[in-house]
mmJSON file of the N, C-alpha and C atoms, coordinates in Angstrom:
{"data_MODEL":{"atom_site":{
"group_PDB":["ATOM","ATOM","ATOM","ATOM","ATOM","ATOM","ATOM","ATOM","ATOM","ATOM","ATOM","ATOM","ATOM","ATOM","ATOM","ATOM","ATOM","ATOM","ATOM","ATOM","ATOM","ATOM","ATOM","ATOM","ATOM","ATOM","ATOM","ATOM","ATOM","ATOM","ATOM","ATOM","ATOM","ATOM","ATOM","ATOM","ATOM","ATOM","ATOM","ATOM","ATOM","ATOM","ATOM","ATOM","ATOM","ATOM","ATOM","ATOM","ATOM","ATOM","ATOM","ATOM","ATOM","ATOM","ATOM","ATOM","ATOM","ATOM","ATOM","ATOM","ATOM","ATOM","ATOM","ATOM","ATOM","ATOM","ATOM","ATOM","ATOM","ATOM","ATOM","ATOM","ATOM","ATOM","ATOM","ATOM","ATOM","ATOM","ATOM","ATOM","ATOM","ATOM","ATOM","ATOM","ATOM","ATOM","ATOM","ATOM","ATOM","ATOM","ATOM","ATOM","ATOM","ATOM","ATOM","ATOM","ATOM","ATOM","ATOM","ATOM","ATOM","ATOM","ATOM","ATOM","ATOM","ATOM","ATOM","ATOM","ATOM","ATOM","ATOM","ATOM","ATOM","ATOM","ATOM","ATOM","ATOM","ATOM","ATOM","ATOM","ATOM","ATOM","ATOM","ATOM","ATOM","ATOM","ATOM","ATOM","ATOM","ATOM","ATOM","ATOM","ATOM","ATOM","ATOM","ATOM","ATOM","ATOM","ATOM","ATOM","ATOM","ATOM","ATOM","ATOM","ATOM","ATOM","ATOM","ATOM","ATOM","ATOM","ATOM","ATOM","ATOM","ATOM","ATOM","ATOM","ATOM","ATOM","ATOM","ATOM","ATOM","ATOM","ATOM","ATOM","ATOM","ATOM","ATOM","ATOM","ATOM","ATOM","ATOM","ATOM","ATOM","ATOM","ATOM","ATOM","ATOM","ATOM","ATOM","ATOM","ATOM","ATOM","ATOM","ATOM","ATOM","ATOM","ATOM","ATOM","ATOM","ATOM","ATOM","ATOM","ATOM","ATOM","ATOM","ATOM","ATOM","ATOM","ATOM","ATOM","ATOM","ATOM","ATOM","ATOM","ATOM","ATOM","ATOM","ATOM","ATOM","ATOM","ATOM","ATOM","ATOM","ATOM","ATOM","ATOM","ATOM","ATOM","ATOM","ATOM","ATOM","ATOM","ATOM","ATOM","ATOM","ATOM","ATOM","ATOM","ATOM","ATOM","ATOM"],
"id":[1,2,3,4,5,6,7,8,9,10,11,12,13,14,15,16,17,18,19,20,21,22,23,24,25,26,27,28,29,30,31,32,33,34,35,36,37,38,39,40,41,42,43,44,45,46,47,48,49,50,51,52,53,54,55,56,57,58,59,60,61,62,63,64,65,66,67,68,69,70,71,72,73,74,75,76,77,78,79,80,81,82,83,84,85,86,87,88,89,90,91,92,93,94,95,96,97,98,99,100,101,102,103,104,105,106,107,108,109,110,111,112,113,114,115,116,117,118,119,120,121,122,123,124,125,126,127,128,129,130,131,132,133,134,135,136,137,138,139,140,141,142,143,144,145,146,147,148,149,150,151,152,153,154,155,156,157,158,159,160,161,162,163,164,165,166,167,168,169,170,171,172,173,174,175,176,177,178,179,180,181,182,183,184,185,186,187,188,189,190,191,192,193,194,195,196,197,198,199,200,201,202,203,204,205,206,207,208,209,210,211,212,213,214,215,216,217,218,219,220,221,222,223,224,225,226,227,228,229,230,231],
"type_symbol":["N","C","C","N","C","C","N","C","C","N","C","C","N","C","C","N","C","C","N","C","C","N","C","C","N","C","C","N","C","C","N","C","C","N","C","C","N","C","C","N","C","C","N","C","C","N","C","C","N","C","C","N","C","C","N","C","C","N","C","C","N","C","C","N","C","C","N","C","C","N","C","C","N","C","C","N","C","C","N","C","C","N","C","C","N","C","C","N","C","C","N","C","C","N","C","C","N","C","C","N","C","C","N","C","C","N","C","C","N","C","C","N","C","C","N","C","C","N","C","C","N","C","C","N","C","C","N","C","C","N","C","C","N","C","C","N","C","C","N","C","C","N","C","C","N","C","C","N","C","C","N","C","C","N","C","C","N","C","C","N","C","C","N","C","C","N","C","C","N","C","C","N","C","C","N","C","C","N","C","C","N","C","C","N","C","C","N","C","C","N","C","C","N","C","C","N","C","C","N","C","C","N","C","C","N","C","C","N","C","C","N","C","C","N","C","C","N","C","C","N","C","C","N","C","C","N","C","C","N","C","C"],
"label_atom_id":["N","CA","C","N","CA","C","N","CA","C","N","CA","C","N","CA","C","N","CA","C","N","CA","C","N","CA","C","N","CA","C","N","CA","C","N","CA","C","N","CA","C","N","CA","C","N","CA","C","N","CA","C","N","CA","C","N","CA","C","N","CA","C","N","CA","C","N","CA","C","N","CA","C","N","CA","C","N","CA","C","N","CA","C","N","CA","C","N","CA","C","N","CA","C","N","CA","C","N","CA","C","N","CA","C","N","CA","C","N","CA","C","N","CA","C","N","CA","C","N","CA","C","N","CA","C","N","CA","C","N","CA","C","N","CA","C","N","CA","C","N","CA","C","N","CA","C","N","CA","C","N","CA","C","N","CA","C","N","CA","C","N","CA","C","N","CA","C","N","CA","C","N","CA","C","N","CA","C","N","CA","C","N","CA","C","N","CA","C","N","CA","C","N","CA","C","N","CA","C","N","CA","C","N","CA","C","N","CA","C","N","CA","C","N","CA","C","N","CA","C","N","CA","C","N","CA","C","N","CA","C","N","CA","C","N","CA","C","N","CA","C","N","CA","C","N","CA","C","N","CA","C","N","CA","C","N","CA","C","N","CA","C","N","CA","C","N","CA","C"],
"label_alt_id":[null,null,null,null,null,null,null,null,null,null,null,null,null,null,null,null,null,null,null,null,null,null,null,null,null,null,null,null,null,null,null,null,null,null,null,null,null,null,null,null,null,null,null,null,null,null,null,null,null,null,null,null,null,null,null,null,null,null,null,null,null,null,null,null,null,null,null,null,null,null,null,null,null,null,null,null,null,null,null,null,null,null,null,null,null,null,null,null,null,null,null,null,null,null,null,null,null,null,null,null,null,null,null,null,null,null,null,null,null,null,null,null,null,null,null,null,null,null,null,null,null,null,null,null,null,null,null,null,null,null,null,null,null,null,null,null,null,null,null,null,null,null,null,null,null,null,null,null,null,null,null,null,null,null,null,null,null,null,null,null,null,null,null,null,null,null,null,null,null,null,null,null,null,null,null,null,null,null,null,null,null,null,null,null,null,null,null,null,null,null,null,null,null,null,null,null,null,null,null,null,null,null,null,null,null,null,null,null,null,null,null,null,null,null,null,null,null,null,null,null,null,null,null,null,null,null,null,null,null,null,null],
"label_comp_id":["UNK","UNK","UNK","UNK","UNK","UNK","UNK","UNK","UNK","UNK","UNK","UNK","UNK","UNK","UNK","UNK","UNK","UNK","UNK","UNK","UNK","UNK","UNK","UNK","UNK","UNK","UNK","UNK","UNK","UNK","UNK","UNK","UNK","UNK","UNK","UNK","UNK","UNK","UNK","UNK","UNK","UNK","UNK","UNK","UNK","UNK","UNK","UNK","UNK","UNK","UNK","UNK","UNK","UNK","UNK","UNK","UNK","UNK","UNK","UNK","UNK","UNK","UNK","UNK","UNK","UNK","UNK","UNK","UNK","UNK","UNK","UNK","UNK","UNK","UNK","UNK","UNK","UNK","UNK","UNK","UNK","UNK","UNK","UNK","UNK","UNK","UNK","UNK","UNK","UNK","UNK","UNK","UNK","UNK","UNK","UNK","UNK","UNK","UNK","UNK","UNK","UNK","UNK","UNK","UNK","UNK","UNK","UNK","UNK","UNK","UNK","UNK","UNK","UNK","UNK","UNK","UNK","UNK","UNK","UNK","UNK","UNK","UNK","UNK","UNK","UNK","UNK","UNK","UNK","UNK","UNK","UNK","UNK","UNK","UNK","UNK","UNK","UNK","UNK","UNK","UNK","UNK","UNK","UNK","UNK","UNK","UNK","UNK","UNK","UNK","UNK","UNK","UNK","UNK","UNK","UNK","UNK","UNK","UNK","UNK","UNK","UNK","UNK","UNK","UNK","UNK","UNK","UNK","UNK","UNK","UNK","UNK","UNK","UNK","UNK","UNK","UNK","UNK","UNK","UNK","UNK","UNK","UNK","UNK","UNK","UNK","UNK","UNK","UNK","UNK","UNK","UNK","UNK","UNK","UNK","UNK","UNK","UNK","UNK","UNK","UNK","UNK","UNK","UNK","UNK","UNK","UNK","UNK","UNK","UNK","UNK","UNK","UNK","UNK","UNK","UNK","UNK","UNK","UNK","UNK","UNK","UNK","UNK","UNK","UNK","UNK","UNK","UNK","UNK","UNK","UNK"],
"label_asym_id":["A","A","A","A","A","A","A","A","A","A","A","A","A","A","A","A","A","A","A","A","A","A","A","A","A","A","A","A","A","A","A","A","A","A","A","A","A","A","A","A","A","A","A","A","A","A","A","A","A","A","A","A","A","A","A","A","A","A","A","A","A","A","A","A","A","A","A","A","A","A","A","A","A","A","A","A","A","A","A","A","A","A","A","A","A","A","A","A","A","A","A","A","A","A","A","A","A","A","A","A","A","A","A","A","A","A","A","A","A","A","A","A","A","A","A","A","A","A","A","A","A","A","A","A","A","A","A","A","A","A","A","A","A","A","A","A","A","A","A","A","A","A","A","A","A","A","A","A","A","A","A","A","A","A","A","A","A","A","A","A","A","A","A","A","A","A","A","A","A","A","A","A","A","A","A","A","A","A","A","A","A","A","A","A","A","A","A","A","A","A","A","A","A","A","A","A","A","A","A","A","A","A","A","A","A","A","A","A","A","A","A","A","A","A","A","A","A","A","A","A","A","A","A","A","A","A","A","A","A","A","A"],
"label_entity_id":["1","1","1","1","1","1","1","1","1","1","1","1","1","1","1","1","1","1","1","1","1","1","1","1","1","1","1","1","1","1","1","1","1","1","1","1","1","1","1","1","1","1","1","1","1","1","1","1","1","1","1","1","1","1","1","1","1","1","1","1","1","1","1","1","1","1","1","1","1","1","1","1","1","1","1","1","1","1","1","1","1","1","1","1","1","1","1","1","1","1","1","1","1","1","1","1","1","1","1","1","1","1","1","1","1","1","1","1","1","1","1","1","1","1","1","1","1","1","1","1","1","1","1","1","1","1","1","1","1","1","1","1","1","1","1","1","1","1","1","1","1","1","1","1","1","1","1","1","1","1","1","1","1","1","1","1","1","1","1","1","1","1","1","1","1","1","1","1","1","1","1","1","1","1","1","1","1","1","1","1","1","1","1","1","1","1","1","1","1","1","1","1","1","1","1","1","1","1","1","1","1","1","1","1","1","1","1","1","1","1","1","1","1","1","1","1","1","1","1","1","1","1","1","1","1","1","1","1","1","1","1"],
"label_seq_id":[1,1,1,2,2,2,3,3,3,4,4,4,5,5,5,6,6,6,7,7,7,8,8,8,9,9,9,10,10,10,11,11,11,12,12,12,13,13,13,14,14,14,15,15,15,16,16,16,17,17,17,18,18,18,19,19,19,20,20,20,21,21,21,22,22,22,23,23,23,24,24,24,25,25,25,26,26,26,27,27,27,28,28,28,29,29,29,30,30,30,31,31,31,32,32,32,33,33,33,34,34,34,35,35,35,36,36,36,37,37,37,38,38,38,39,39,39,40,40,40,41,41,41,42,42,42,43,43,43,44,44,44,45,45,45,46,46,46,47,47,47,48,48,48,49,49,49,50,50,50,51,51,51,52,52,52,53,53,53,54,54,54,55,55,55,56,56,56,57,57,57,58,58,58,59,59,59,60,60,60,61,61,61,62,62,62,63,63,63,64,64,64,65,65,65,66,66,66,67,67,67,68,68,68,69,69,69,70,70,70,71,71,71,72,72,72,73,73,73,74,74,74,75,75,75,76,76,76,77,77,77],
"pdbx_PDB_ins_code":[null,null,null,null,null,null,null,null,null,null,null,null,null,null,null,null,null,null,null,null,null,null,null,null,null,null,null,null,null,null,null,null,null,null,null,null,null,null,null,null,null,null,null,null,null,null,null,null,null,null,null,null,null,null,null,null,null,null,null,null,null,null,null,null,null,null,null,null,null,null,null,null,null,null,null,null,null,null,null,null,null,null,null,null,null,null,null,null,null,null,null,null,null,null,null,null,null,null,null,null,null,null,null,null,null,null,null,null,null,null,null,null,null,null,null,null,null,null,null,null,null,null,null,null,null,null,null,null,null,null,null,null,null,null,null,null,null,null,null,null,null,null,null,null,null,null,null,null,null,null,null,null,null,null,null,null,null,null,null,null,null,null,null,null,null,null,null,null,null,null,null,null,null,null,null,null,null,null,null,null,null,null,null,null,null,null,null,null,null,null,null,null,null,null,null,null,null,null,null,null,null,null,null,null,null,null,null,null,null,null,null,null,null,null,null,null,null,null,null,null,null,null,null,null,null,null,null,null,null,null,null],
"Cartn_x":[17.927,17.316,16.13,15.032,13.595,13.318,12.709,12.008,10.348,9.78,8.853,8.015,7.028,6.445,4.832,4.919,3.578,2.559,1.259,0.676,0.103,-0.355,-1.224,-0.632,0.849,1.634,2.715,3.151,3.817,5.19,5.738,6.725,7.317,8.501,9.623,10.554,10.566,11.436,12.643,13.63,14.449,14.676,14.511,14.498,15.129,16.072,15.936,14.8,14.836,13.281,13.574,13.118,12.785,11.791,10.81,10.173,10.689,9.577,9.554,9.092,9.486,8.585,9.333,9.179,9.236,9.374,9.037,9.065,10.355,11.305,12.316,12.08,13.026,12.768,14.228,14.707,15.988,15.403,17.003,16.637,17.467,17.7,18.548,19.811,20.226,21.733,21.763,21.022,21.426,21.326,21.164,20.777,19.637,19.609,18.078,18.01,16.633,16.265,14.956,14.304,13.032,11.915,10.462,10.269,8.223,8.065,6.732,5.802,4.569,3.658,2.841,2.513,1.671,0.78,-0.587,-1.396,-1.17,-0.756,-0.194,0.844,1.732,3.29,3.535,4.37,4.21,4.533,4.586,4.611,3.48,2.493,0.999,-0.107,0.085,-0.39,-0.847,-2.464,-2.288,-1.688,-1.711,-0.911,0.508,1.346,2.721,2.53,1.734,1.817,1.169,0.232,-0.633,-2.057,-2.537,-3.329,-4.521,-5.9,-6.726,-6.969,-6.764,-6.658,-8.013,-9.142,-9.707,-9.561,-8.792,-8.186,-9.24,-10.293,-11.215,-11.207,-10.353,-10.636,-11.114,-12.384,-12.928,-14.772,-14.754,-16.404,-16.506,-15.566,-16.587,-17.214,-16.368,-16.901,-18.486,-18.793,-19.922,-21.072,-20.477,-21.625,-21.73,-20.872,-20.759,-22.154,-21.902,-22.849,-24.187,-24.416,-25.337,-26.253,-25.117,-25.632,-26.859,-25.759,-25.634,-27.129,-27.555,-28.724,-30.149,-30.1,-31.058,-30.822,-30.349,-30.698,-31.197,-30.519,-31.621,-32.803,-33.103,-34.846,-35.309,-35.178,-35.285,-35.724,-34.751,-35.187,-35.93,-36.363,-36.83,-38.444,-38.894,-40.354,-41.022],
"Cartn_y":[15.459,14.194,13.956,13.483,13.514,11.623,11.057,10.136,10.321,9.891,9.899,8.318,8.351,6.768,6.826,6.056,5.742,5.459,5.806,4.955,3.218,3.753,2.736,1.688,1.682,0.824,0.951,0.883,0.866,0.875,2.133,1.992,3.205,3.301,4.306,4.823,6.208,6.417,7.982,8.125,8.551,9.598,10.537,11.741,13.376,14.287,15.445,15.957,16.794,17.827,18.912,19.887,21.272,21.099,20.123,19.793,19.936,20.743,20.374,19.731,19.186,17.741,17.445,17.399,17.085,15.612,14.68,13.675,12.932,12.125,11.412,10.081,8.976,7.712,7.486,5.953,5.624,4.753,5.192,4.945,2.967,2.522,1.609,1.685,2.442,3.282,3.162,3.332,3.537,4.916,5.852,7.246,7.406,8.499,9.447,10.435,10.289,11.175,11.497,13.32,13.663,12.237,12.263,11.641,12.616,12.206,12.507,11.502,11.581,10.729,10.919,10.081,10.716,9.801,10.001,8.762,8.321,8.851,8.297,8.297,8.163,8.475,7.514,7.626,7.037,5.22,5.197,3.983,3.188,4.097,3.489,4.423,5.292,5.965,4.919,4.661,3.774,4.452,5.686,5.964,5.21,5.493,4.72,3.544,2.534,1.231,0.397,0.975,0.555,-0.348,-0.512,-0.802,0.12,-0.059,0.396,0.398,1.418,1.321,2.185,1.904,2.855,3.262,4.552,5.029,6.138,5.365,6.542,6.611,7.313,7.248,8.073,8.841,9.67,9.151,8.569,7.828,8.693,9.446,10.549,9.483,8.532,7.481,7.355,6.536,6.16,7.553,8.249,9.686,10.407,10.087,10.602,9.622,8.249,7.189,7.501,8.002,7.709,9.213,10.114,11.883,11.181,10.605,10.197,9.096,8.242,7.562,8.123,8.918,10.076,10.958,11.206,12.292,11.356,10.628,9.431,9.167,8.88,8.701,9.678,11.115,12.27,12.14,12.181,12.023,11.229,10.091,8.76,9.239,9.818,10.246,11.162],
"Cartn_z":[24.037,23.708,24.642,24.013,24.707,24.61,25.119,25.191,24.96,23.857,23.405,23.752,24.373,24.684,24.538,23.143,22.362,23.317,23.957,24.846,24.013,23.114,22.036,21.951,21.385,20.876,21.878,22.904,24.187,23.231,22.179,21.351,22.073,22.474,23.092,21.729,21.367,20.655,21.037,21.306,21.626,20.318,20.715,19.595,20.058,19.348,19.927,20.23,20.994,21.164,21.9,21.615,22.807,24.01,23.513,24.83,25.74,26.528,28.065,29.079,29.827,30.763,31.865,33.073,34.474,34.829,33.907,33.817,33.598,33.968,33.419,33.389,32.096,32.595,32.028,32.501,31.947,30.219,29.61,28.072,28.39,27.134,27.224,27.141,26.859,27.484,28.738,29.592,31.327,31.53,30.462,30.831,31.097,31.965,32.205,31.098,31.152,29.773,29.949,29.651,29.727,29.168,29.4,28.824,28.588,27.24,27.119,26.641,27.458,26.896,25.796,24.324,23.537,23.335,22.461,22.358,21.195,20.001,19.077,18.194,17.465,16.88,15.573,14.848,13.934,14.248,15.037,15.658,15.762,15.639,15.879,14.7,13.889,13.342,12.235,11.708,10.634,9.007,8.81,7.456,7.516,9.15,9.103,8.589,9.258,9.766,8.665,8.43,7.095,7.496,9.203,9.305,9.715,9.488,10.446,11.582,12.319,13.68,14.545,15.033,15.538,16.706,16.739,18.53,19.088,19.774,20.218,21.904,22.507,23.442,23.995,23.781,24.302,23.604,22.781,22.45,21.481,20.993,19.979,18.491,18.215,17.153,17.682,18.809,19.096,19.303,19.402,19.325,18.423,17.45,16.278,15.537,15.084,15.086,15.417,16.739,17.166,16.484,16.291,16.215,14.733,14.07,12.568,11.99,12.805,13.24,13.491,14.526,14.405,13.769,12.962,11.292,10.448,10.287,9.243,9.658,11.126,11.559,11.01,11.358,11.212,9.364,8.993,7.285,6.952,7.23,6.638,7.614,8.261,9.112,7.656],
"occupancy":[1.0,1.0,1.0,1.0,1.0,1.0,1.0,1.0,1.0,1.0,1.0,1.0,1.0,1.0,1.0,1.0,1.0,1.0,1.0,1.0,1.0,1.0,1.0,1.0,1.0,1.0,1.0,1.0,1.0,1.0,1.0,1.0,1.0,1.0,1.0,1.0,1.0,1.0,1.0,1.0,1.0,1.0,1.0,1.0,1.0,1.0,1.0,1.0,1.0,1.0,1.0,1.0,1.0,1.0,1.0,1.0,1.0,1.0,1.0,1.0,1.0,1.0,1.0,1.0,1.0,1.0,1.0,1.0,1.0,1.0,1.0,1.0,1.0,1.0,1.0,1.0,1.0,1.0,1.0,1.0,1.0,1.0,1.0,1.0,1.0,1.0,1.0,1.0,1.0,1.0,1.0,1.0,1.0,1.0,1.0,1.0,1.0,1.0,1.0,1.0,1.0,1.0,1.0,1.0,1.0,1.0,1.0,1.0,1.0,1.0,1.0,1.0,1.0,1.0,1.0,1.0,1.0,1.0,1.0,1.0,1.0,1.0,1.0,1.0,1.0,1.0,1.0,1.0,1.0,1.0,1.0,1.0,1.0,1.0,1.0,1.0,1.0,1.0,1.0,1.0,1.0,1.0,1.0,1.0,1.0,1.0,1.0,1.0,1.0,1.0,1.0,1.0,1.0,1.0,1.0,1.0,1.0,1.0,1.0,1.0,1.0,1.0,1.0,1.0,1.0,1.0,1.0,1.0,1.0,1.0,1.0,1.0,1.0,1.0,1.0,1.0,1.0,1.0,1.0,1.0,1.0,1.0,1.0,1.0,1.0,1.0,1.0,1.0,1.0,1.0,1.0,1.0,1.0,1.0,1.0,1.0,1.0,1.0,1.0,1.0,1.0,1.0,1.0,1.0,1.0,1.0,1.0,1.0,1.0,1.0,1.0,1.0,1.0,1.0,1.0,1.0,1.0,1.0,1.0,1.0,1.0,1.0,1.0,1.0,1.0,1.0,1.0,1.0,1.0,1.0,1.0],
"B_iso_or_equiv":[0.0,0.0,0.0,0.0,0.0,0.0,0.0,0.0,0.0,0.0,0.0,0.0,0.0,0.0,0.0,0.0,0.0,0.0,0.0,0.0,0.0,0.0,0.0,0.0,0.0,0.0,0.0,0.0,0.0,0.0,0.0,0.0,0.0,0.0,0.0,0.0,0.0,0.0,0.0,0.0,0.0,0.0,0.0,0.0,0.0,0.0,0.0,0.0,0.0,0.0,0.0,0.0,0.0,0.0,0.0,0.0,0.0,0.0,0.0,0.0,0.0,0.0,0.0,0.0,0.0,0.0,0.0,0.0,0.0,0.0,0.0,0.0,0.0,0.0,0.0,0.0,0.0,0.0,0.0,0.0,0.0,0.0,0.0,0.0,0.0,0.0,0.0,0.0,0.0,0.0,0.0,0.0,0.0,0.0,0.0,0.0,0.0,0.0,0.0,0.0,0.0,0.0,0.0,0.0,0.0,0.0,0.0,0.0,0.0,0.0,0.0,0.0,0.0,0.0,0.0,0.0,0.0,0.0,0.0,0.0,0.0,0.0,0.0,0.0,0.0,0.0,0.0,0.0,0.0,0.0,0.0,0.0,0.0,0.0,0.0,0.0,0.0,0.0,0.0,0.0,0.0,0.0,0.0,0.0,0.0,0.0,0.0,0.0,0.0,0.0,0.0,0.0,0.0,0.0,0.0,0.0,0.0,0.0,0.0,0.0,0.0,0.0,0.0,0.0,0.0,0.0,0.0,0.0,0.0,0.0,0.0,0.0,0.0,0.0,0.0,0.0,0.0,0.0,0.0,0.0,0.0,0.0,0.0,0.0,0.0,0.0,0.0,0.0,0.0,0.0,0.0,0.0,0.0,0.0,0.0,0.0,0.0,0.0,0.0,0.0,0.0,0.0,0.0,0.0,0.0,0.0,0.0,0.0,0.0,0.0,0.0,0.0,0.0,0.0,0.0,0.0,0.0,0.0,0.0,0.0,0.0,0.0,0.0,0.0,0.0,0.0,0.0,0.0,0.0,0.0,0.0],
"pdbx_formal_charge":[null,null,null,null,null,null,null,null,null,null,null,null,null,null,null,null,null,null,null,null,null,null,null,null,null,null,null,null,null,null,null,null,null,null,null,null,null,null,null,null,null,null,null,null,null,null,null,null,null,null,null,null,null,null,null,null,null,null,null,null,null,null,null,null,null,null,null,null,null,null,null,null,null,null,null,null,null,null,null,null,null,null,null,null,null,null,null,null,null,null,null,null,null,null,null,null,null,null,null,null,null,null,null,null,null,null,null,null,null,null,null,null,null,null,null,null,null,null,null,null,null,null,null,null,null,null,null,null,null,null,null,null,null,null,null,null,null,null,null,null,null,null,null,null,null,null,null,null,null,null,null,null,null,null,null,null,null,null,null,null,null,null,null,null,null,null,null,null,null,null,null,null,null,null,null,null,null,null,null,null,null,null,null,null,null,null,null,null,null,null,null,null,null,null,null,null,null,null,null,null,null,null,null,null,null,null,null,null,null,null,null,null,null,null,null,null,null,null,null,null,null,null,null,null,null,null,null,null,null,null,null],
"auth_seq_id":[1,1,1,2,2,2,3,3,3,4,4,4,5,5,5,6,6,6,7,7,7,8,8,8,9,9,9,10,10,10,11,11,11,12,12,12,13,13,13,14,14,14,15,15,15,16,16,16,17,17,17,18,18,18,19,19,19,20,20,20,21,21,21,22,22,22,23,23,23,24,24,24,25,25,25,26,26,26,27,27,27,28,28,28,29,29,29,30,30,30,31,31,31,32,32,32,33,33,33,34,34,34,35,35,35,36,36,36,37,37,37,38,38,38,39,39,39,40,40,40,41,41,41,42,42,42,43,43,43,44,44,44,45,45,45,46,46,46,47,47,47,48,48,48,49,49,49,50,50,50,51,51,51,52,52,52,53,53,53,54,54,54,55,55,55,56,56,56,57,57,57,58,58,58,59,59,59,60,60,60,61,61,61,62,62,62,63,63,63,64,64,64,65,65,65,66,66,66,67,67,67,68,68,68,69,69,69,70,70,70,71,71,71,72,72,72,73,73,73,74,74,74,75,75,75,76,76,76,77,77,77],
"auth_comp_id":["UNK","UNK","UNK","UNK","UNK","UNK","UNK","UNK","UNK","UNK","UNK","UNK","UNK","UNK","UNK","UNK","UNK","UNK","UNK","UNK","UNK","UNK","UNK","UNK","UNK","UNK","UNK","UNK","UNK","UNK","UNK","UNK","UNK","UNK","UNK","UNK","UNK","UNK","UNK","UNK","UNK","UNK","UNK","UNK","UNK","UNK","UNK","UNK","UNK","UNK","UNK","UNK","UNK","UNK","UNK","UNK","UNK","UNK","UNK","UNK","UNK","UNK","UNK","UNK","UNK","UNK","UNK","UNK","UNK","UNK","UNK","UNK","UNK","UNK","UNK","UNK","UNK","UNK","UNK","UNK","UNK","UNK","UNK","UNK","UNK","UNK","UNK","UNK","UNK","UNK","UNK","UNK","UNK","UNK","UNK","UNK","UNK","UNK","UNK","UNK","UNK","UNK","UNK","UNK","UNK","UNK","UNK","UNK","UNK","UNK","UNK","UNK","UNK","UNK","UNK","UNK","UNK","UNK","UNK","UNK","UNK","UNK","UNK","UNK","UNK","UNK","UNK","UNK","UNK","UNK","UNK","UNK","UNK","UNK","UNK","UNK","UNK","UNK","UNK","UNK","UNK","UNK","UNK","UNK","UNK","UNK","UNK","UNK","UNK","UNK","UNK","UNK","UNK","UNK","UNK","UNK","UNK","UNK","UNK","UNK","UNK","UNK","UNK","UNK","UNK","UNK","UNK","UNK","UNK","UNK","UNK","UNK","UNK","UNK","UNK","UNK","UNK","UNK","UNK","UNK","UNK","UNK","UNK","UNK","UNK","UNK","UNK","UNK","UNK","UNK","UNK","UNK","UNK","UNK","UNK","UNK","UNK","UNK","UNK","UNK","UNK","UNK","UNK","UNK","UNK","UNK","UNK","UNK","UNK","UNK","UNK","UNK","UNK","UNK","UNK","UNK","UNK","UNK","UNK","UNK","UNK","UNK","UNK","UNK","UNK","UNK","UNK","UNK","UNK","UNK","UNK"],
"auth_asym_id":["A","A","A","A","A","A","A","A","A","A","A","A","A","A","A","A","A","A","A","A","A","A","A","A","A","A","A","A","A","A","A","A","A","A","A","A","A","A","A","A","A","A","A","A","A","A","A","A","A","A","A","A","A","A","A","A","A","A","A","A","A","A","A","A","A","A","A","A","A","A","A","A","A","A","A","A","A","A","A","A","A","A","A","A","A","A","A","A","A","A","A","A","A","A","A","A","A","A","A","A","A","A","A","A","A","A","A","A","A","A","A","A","A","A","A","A","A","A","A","A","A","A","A","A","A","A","A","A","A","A","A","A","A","A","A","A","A","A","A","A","A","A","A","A","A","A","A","A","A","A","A","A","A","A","A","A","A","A","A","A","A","A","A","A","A","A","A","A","A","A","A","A","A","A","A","A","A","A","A","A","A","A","A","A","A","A","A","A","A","A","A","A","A","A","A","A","A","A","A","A","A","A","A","A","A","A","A","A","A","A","A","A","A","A","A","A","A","A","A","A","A","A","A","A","A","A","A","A","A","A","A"],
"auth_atom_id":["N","CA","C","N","CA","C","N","CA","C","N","CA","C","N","CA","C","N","CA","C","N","CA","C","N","CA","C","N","CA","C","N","CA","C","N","CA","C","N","CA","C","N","CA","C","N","CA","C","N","CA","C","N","CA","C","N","CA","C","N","CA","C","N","CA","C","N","CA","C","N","CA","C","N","CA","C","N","CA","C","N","CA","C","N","CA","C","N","CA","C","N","CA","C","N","CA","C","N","CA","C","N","CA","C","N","CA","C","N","CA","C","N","CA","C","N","CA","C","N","CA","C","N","CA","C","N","CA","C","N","CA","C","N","CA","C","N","CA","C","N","CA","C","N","CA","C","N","CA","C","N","CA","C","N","CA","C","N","CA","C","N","CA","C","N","CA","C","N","CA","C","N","CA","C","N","CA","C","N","CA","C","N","CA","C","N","CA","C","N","CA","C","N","CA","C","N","CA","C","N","CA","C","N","CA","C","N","CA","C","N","CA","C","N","CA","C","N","CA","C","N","CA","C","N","CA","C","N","CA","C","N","CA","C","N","CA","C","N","CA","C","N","CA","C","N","CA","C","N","CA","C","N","CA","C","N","CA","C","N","CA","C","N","CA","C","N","CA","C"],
"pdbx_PDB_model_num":[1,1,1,1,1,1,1,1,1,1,1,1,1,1,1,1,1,1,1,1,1,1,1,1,1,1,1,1,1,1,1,1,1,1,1,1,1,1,1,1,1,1,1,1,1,1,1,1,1,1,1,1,1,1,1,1,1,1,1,1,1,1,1,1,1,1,1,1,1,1,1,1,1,1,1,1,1,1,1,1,1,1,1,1,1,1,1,1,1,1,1,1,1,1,1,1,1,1,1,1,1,1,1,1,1,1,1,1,1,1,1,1,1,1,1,1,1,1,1,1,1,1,1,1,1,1,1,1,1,1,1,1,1,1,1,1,1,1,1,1,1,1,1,1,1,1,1,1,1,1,1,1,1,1,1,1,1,1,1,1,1,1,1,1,1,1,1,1,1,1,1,1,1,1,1,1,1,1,1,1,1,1,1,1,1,1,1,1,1,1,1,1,1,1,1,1,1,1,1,1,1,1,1,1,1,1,1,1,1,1,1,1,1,1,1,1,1,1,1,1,1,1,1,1,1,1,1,1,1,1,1]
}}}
């Protein structure tokens, strides 16, 4: 049994796994249990959830945008 903990949606879900991880935390049982961090799970995924969610944490949206902006200058000269 693994502990899985959404960062996005601060959602903990308790699941088998083969994972491996160095990490432990206590579940609500009072047990210790591996635990892994992910950035998203169906807990926070918008196909699950049914909302739009934009999870960019690395800017690639905004550089993507921006790549996307100058090709249009580019075309429209």
């Amino acid at each position: 049994m693994v502990i899985f903990h959404d960062n996005s949606s601060e959602e903990r879900l308790l699941i088998g796994s083969t994972v491996e991880t160095e990490k432990t935390d206590k579940w609500t049982d009072g047990k210790e249990y591996p635990i892994v961090l992910v950035d998203i799970s169906s807990a926070s995924h918008p196909f699950y959830t049914g909302q739009d969610k934009v999870m960019d944490t690395a800017g690639r949206v905004d550089r993507f945008k921006q790549r996307m902006s100058k090709a249009g200058d580019r075309k429209s000269k």
